[in-house]
Backbone as a chain_set.jsonl record, in Angstrom:
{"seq": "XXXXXXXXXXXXXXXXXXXXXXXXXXXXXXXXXXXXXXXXXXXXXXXXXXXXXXXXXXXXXXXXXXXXXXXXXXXXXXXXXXXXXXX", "coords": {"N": [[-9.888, -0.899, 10.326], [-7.5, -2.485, 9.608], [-3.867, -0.864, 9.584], [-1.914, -2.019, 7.476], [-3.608, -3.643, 5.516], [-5.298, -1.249, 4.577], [-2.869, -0.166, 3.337], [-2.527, -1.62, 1.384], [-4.617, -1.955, -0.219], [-4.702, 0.91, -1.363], [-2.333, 0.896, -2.674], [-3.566, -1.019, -4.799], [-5.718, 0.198, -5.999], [-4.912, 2.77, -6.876], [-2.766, 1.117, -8.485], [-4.947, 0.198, -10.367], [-6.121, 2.754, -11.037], [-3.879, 4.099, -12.574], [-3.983, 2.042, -14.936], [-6.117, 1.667, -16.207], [-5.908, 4.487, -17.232], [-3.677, 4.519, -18.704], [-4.94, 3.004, -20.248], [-6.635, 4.543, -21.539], [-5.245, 6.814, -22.761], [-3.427, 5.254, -24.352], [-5.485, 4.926, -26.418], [-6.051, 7.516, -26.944], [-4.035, 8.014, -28.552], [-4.314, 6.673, -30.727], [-2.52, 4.963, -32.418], [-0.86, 1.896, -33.201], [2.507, 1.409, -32.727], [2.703, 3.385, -30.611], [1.102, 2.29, -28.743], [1.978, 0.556, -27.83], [4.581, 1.169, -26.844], [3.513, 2.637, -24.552], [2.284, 0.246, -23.131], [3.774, -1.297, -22.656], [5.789, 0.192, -20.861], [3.886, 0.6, -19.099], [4.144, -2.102, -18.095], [6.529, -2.536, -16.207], [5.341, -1.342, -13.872], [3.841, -3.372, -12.861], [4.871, -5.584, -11.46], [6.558, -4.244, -9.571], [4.016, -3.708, -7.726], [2.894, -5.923, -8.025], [5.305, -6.478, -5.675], [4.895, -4.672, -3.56], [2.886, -4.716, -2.847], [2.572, -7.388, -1.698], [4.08, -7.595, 0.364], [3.636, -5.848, 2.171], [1.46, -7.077, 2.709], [2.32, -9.545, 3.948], [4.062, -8.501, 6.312], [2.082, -7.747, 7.802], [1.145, -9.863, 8.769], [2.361, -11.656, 9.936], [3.673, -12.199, 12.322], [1.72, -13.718, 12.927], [2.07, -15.956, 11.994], [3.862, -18.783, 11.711], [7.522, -19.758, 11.688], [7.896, -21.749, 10.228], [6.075, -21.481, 7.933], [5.933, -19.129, 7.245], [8.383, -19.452, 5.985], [7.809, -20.966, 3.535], [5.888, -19.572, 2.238], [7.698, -17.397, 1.553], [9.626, -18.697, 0.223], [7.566, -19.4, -2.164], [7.161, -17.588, -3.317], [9.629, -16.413, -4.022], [9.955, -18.329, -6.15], [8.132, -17.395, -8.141], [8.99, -14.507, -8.253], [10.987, -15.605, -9.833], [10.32, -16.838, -11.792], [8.811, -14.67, -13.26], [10.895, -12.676, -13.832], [12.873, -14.288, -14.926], [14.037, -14.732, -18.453]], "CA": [[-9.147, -1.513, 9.247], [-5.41, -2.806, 9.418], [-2.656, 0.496, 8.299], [-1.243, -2.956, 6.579], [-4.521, -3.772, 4.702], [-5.378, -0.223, 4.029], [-2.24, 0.124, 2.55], [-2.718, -2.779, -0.174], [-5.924, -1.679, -0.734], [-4.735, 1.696, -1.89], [-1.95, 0.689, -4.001], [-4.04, -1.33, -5.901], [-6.395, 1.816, -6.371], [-3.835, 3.498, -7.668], [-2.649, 0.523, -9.814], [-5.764, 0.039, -11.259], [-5.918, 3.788, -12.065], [-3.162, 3.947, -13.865], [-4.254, 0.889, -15.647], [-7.368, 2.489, -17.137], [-5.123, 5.944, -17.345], [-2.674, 3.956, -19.775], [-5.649, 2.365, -21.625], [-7.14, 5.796, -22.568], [-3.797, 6.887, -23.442], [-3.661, 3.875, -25.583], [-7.233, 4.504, -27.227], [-6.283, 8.868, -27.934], [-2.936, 8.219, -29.21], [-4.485, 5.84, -32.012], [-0.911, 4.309, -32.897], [-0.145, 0.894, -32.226], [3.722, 1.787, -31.897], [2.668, 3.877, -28.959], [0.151, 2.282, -27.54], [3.3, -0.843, -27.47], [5.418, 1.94, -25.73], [2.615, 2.635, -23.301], [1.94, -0.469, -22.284], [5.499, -1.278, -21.93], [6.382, 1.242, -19.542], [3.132, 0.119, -17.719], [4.453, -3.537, -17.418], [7.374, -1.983, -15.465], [4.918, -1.087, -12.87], [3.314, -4.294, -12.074], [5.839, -6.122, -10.743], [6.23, -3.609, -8.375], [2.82, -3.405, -7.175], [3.335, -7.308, -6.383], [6.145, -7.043, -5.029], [5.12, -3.758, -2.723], [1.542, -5.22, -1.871], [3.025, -9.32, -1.229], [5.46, -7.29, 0.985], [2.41, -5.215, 3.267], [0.879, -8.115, 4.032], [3.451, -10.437, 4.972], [4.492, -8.099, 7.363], [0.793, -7.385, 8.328], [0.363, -11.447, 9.017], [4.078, -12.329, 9.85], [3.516, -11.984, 13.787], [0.646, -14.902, 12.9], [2.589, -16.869, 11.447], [5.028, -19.432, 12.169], [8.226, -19.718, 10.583], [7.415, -22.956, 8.906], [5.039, -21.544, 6.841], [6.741, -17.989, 6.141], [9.422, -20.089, 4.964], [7.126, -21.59, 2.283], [5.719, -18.044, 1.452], [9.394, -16.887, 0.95], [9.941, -20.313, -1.372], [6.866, -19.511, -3.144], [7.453, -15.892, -4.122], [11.095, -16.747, -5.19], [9.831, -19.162, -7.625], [7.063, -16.295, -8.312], [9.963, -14.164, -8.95], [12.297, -16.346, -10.878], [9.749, -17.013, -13.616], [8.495, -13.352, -13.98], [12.056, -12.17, -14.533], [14.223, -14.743, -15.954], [13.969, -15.017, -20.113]], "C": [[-7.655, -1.427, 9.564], [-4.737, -1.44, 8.623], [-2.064, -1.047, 6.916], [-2.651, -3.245, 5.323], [-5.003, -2.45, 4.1], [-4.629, 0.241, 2.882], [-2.135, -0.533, 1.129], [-3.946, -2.244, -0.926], [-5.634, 0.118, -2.247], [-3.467, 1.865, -2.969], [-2.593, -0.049, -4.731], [-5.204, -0.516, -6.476], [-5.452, 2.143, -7.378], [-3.193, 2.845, -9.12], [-3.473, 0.488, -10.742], [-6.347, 1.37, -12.209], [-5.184, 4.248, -13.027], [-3.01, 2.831, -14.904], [-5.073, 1.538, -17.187], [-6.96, 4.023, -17.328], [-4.793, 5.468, -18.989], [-3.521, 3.182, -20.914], [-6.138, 3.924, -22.493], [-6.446, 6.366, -23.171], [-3.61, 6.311, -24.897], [-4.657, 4.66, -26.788], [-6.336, 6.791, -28.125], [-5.259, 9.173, -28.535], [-3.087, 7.557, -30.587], [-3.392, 5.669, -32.786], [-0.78, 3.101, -32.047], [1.423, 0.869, -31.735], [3.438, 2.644, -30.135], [1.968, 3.447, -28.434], [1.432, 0.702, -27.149], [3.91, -0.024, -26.305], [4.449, 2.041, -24.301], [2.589, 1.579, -22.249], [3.502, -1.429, -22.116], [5.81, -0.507, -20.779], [5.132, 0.808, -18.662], [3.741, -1.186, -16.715], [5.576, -3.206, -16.691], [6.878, -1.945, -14.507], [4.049, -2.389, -12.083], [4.075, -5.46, -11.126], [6.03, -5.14, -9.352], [5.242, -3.473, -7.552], [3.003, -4.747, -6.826], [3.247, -7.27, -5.572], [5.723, -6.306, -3.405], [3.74, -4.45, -1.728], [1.559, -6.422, -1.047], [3.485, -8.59, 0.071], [4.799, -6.656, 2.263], [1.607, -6.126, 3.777], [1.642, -9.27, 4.606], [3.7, -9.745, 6.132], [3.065, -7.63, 8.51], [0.79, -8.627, 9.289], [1.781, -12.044, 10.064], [4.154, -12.214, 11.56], [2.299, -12.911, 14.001], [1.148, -16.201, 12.776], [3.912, -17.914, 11.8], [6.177, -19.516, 11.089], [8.299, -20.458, 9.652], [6.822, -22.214, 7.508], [5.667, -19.876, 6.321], [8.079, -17.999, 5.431], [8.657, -20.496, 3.331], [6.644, -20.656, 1.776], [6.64, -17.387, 0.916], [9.284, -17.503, 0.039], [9.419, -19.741, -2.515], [6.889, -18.033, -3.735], [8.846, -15.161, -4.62], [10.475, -17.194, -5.953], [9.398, -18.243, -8.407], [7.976, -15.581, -8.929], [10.662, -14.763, -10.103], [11.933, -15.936, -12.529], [8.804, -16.059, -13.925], [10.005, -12.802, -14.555], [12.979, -12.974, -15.238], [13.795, -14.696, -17.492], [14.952, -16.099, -20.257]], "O": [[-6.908, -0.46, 9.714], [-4.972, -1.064, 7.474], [-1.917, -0.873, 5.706], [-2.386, -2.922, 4.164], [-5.142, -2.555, 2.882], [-5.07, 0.772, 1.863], [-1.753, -0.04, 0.068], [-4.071, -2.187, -2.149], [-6.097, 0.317, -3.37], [-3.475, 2.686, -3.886], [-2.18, 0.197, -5.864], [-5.518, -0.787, -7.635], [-5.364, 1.738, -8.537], [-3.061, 3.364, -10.229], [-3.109, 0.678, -11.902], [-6.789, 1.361, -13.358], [-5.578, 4.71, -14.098], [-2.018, 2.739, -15.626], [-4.835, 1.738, -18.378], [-7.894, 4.774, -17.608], [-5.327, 5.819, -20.041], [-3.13, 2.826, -22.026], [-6.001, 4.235, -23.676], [-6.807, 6.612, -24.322], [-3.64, 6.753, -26.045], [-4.304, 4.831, -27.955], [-6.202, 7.132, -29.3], [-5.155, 10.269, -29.086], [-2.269, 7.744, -31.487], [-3.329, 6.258, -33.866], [-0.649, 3.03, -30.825], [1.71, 0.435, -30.619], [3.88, 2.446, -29.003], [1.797, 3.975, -27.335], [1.417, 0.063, -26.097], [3.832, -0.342, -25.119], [4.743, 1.545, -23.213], [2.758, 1.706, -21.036], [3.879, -2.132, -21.178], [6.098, -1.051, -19.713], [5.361, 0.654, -17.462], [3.831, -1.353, -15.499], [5.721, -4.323, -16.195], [7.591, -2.465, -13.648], [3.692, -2.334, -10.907], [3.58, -6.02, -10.148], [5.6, -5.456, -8.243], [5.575, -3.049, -6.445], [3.239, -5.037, -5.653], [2.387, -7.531, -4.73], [5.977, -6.865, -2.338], [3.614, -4.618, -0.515], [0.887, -6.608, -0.033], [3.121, -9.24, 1.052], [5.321, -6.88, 3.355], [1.111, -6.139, 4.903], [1.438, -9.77, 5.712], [3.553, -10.426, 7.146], [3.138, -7.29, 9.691], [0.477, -8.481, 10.47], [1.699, -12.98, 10.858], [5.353, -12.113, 11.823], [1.816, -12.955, 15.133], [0.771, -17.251, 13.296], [4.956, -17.393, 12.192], [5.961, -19.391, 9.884], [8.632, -20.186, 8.499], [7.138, -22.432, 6.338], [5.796, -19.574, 5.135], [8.672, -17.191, 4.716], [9.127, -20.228, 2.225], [6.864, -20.646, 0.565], [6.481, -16.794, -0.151], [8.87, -17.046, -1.027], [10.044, -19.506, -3.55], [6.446, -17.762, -4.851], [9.131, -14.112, -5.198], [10.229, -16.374, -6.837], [10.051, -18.042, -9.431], [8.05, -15.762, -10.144], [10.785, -14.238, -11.21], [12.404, -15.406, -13.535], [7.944, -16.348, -14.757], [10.119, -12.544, -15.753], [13.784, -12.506, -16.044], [12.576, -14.539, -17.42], [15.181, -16.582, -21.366]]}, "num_chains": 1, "name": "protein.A"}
């Protein structure tokens, strides 16, 4: 197995544990104010996990690839960006 694929593999482990962490959280705090806070401070973390996993395999693939087309992967994960963060 690829260190580059390994590595995606196990942040999204990890994401998905603290997914179902932050739901049980949720469920034994029985407050919707906190379970808002909770899953607030989660949505903080997905963007990162993206950005960190987009970012392990580009560089996994990116010695495959021509620049044509990791131009258009760039493009498309600006836009990707734009319209997760702008308001």
């Amino acid at each position: 197995m690829s260190k580059y694929l390994l590595g995606m593999v196990l942040i999204r482990i990890l994401s998905g544990t603290l997914e179902i962490t932050a739901a049980l959280i949720m469920y034994r705090l029985n407050s919707l104010e906190k379970a808002l806070l909770v899953n607030s401070t989660l949505a903080l973390v997905g963007p990162f996990v993206l950005i960190t996993t987009t970012a392990l395999g580009l560089v996994g693939v990116a010695d495959k690839l021509s620049y044509s087309k990791l131009l258009w992967i760039i493009a498309g994960l600006t836009c990707l960006f734009i319209g997760i963060f702008k308001r």
